[in-house]
C-alpha positions as CSV (number, residue, x, y, z in Angstrom):
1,X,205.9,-58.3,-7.0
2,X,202.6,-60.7,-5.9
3,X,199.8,-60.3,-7.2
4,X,196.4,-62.1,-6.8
5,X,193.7,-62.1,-3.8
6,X,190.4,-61.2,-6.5
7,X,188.1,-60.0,-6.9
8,X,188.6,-56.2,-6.3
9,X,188.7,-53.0,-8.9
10,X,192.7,-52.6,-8.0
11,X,195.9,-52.6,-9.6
12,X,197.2,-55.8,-11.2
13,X,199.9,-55.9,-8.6
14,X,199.2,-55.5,-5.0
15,X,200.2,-52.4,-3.8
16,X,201.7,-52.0,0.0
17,X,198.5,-51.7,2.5
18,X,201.4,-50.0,5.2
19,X,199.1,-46.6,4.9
20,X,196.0,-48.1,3.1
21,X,193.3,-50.2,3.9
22,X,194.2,-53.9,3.9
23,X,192.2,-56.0,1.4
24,X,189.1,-57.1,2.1
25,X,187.5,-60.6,1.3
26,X,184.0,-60.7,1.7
27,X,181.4,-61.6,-1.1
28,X,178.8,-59.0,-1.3
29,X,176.3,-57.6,-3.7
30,X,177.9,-53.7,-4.6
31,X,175.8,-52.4,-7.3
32,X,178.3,-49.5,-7.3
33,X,182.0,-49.6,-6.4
34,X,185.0,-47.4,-6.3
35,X,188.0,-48.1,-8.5
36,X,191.4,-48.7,-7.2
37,X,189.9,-49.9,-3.8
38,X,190.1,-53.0,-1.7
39,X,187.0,-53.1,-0.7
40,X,185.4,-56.0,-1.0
41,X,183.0,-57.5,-4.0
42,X,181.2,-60.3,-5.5
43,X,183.6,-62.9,-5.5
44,X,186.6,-63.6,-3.0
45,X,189.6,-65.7,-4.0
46,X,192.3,-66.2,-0.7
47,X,195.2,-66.6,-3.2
48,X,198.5,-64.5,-4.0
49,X,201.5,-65.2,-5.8
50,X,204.6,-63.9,-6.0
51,X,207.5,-63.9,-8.5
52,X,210.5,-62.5,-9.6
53,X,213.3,-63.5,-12.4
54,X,214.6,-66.6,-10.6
55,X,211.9,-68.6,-8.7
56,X,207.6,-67.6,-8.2
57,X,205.9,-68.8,-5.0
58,X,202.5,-69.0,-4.5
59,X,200.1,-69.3,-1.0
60,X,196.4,-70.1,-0.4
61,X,194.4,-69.5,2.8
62,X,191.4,-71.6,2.7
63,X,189.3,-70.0,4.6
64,X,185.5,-69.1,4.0
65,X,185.2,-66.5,6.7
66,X,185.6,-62.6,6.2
67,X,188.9,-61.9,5.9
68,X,191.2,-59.2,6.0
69,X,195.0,-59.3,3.9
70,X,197.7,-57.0,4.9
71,X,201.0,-56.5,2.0
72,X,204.2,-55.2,2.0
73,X,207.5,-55.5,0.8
74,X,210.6,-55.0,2.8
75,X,214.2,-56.6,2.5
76,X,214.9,-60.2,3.5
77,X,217.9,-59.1,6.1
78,X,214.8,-58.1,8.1
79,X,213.3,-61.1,8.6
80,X,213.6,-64.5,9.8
81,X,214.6,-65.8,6.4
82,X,217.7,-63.6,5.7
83,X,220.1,-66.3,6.0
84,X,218.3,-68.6,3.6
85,X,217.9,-66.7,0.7
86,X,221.8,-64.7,0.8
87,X,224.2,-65.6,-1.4
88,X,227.6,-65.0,-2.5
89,X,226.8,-62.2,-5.4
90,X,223.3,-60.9,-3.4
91,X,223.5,-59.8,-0.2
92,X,220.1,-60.4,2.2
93,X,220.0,-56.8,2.6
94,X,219.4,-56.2,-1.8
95,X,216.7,-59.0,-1.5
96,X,213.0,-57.9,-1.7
97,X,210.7,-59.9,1.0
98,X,207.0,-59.9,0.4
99,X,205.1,-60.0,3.6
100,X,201.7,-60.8,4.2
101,X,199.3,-61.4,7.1
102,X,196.1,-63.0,6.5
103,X,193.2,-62.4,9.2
104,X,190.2,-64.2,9.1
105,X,186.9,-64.1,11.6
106,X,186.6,-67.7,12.2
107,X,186.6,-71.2,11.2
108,X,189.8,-73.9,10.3
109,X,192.3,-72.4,8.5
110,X,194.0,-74.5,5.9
111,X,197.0,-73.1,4.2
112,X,198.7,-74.4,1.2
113,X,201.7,-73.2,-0.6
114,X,203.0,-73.5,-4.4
115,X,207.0,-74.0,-4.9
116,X,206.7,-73.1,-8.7
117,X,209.4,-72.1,-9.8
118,X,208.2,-71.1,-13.0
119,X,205.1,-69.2,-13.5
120,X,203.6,-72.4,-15.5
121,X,204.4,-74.7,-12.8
122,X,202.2,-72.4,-10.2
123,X,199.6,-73.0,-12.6
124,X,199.5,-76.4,-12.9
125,X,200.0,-77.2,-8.8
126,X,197.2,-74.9,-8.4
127,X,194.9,-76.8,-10.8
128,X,195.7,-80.2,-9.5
129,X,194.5,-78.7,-6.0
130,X,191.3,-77.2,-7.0
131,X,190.2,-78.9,-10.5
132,X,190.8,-77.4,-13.6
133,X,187.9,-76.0,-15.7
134,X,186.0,-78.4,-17.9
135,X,185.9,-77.9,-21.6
136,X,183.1,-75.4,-22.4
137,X,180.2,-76.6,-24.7
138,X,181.0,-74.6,-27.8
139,X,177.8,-72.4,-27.7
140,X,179.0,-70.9,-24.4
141,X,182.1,-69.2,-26.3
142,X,179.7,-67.8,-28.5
143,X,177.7,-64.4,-28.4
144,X,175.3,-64.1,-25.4
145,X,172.3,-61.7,-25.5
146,X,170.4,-60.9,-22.3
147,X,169.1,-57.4,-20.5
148,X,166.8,-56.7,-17.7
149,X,164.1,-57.5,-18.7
150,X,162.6,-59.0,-21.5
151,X,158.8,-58.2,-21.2
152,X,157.4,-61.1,-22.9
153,X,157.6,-64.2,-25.6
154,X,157.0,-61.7,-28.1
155,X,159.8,-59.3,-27.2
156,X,162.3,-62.6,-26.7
157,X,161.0,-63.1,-30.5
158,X,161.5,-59.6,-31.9
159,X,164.5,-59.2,-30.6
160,X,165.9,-63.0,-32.1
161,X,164.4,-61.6,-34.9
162,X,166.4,-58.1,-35.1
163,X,169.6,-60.4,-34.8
164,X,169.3,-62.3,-37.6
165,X,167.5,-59.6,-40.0
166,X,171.1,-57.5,-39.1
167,X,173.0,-60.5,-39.4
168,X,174.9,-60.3,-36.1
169,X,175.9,-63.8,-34.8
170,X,173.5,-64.7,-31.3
171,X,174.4,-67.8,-29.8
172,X,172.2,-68.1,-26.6
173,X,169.6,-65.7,-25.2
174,X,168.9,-65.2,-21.1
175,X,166.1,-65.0,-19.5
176,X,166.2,-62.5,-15.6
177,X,163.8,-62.3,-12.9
178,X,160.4,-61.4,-14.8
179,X,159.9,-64.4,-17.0
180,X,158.5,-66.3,-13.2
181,X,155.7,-66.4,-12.3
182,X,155.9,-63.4,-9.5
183,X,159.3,-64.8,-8.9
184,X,159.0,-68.2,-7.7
185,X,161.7,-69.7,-9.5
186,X,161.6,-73.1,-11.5
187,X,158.1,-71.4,-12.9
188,X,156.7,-68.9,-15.9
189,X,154.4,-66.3,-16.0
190,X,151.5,-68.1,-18.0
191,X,150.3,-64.6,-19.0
192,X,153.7,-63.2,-20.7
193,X,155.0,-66.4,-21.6
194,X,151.7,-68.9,-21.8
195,X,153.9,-71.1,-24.1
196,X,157.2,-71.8,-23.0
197,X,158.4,-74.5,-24.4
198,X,157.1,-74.1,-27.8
199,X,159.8,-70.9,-27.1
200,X,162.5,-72.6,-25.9
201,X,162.2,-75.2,-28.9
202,X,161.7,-72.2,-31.3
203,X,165.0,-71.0,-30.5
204,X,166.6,-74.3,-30.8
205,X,166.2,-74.0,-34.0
206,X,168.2,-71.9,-35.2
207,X,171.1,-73.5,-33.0
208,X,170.7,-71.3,-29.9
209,X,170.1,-71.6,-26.1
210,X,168.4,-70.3,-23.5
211,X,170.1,-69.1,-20.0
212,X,167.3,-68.7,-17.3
213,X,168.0,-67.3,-13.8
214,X,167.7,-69.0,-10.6
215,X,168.5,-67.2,-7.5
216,X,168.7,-69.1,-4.4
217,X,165.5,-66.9,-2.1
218,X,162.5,-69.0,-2.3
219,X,159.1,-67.0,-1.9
220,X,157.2,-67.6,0.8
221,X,153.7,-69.1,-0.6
222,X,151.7,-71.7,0.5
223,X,151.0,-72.7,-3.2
224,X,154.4,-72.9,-4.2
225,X,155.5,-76.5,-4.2
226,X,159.2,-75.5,-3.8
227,X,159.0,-73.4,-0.9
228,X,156.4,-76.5,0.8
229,X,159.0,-78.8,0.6
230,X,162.0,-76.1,1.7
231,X,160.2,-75.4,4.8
232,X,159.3,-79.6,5.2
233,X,163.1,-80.2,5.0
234,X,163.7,-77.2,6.9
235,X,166.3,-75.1,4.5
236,X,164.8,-72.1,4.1
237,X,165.6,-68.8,6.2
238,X,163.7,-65.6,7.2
239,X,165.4,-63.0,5.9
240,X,164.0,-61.0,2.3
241,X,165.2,-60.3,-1.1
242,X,162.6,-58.8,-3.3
243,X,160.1,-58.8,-1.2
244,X,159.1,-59.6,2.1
245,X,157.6,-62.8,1.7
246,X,160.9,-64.5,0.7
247,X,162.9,-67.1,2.3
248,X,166.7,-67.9,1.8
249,X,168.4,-71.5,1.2
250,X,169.9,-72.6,3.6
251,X,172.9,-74.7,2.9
252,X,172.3,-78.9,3.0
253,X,172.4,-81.2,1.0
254,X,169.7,-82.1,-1.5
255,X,168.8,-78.9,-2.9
256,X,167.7,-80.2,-6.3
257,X,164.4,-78.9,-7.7
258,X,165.4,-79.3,-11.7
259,X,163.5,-81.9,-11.9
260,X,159.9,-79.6,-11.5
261,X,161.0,-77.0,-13.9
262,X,158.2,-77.3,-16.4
263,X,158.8,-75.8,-19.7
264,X,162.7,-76.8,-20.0
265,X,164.3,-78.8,-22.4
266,X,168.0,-80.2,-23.5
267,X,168.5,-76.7,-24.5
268,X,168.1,-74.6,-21.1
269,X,171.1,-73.8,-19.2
270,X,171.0,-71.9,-15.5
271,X,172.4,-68.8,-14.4
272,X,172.8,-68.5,-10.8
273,X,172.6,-64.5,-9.7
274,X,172.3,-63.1,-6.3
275,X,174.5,-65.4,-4.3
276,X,176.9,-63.6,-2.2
277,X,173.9,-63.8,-1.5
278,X,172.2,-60.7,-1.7
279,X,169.9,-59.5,1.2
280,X,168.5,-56.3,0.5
281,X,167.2,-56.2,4.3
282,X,170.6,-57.8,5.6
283,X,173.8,-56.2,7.1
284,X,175.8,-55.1,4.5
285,X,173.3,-56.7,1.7
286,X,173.7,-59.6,2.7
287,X,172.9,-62.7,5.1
288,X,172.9,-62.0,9.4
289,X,176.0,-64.0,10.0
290,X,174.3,-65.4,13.2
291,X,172.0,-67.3,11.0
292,X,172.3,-70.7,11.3
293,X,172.5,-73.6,8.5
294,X,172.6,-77.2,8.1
295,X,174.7,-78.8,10.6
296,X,174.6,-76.0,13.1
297,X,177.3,-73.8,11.4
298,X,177.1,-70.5,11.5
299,X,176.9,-68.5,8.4
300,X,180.0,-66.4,9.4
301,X,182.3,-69.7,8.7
302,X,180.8,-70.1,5.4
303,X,179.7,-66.9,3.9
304,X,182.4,-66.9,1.0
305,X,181.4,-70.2,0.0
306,X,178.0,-70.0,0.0
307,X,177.5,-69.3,-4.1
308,X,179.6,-72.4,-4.1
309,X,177.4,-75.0,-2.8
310,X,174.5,-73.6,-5.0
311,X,176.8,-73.6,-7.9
312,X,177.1,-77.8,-6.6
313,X,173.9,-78.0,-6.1
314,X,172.4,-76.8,-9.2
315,X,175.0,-79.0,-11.6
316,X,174.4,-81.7,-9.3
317,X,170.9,-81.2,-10.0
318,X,171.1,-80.7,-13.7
319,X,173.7,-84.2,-14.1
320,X,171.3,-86.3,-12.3
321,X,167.9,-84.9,-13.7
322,X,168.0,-87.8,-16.9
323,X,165.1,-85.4,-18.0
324,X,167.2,-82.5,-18.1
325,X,169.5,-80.9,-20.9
326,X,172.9,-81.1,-19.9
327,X,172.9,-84.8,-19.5
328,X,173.4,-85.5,-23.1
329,X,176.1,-82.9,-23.1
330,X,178.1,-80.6,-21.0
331,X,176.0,-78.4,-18.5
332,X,176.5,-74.6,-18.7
333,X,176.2,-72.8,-15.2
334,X,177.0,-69.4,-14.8
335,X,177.4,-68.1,-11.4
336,X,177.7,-64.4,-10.0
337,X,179.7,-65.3,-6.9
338,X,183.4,-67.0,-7.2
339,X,185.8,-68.7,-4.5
340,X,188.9,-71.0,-4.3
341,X,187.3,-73.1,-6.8
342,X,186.0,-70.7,-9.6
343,X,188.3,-70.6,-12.5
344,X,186.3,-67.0,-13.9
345,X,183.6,-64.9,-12.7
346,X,182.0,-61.0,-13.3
347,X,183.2,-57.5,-12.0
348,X,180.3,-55.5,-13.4
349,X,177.0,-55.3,-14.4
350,X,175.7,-54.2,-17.5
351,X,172.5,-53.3,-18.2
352,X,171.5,-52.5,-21.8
């Protein structure tokens, strides 16, 4: 059996695509999505392995592009590889062969393959390849609170305060959208929450942290410092999220804006949401793939990695920001989108 190529709601094992729909690999926003489907969702991982009693194999296909995975098994005396794998008590023709054809759009296409032969030794060759995951700061394996949306300071403080009066354990509290100020990110909304950091310290307190979101569209206001310096640098795009009047990152270098997130302390961690990325006016939901970033590539060779580089960017941004939280410790980033290099990510949304 093989099993592998996330993220999709499918069977743990692939199952044959010989009269099915071949699974997709594509990062896009799907509020909704059908069970036991290939179709394709917020994270895309170009990586299958197979195994069986005596040896496990695995194979990656690293490329960023859409891309399309046939699978099927048939019998070794079919293909090129019969020879090989016969032997004096199994016969080529009792041998199960896993096939697979991988299609992408465009780009380089690097391919690496895994010689196991145990399960554990797949692992570990895979790891030394992509990085393994760093040790977690402890409050991140701890209980997370957040909902869409808190409506103010005082309803982040009632409902702190309904945790510990019903003595349920609360180890860090997120912030969504609303808490900007009309959702320029790296800002507050000096009406609902004219006090920020006394908040943020408040919580502290009590051995918790906050999680606030930033998405990568910048809004499109001339008295918004980040978008000035986006369009100076020439990283934004056209196309909207919210609203209208929003602009995209494009992906270079240097996107580090940390640094002008007033109202942040050592006990602020980022959550980065919306980047498949999500384009609510965009084919698909998501970004034209004739748009053009840094470096004249073409979003169509990058699309999968996109949440990637803003995943980069923002813990380069939080490492290097000596003003920052994380630099004392170990910086907590969650991230919607996942590719070759994620070692976790979401399949649904909850909203309570």
């Amino acid at each position: 059996m093989a099993y592998g190529l996330p993220e999709h709601s499918e069977t743990y094992a692939l199952r044959s695509t010989n009269n099915y729909e071949p699974y997709r690999l594509y990062n896009l926003d799907v509020f909704e999505y059908e069970i036991n489907n290939p179709m394709a969702l917020y994270g895309s991982v170009p990586y299958l392995a197979a195994t069986n009693p005596r040896r496990t194999l695995g194979v990656l296909w690293l490329n960023p592009s859409e891309t399309w995975v046939d699978y099927d098994i048939s019998r070794a005396d079919l293909g090129v590889v019969g020879k090989l794998v016969e032997t004096e008590d199994e016969r080529a023709d009792r041998i199960p062969q896993i096939n697979t054809r991988f299609i992408s759009e465009t780009g380089l296409i690097d391919v690496f393959f895994f010689l196991g032969p145990k399960p554990h030794d797949l692992f570990r060759q895979y790891s030394k390849l992509t990085g393994v995951t760093p040790v977690p700061p402890q409050f991140s394996l701890g209980y997370h609170q957040c909902r869409w949306n808190y409506k103010d300071e005082k309803d982040v403080r009632e409902v702190i305060a309904k945790f510990d009066e019903n003595e349920i354990p609360m180890d860090v509290i997120w912030l969504d959208i609303e808490h900007t100020d009309e959702k320029r990110y790296f800002t507050w909304d000096k009406e609902k929450f004219p006090e920020p950091k006394q908040m943020v310290e408040d919580v502290a307190k009590k051995g918790r942290k906050m999680v606030l979101i930033v998405d990568p569209h910048i809004k499109r206001t001339k008295n918004y410092t980040i978008y000035k310096e986006a369009r100076k640098k020439r990283l934004s795009g056209e196309r909207a999220w919210w609203e209208e009047n929003s602009r995209w990152q494009l992906l270079a270098p240097g996107l580090v804006w940390l640094d002008k997130y007033e109202g942040t302390t050592e006990d602020v961690h980022i959550w980065n949401d919306m980047n498949e990325p999500s384009v609510f006016n965009g084919p698909e939901i998501t970004m034209p793939k004739d748009l053009v970033h840094y470096d004249d590539r073409e979003h169509r060779e990058v699309h999968n990695m996109y949440g990637f580089y803003q995943h980069e960017a923002t813990h380069n941004g939080i490492s290097s920001d000596t003003s920052h939280a994380a630099t004392a410790g170990i910086p907590f980033i969650e991230a919607r989108v996942a590719y070759e290099w994620a070692q976790a990510g979401w399949l649904f949304q909850p909203f309570f």
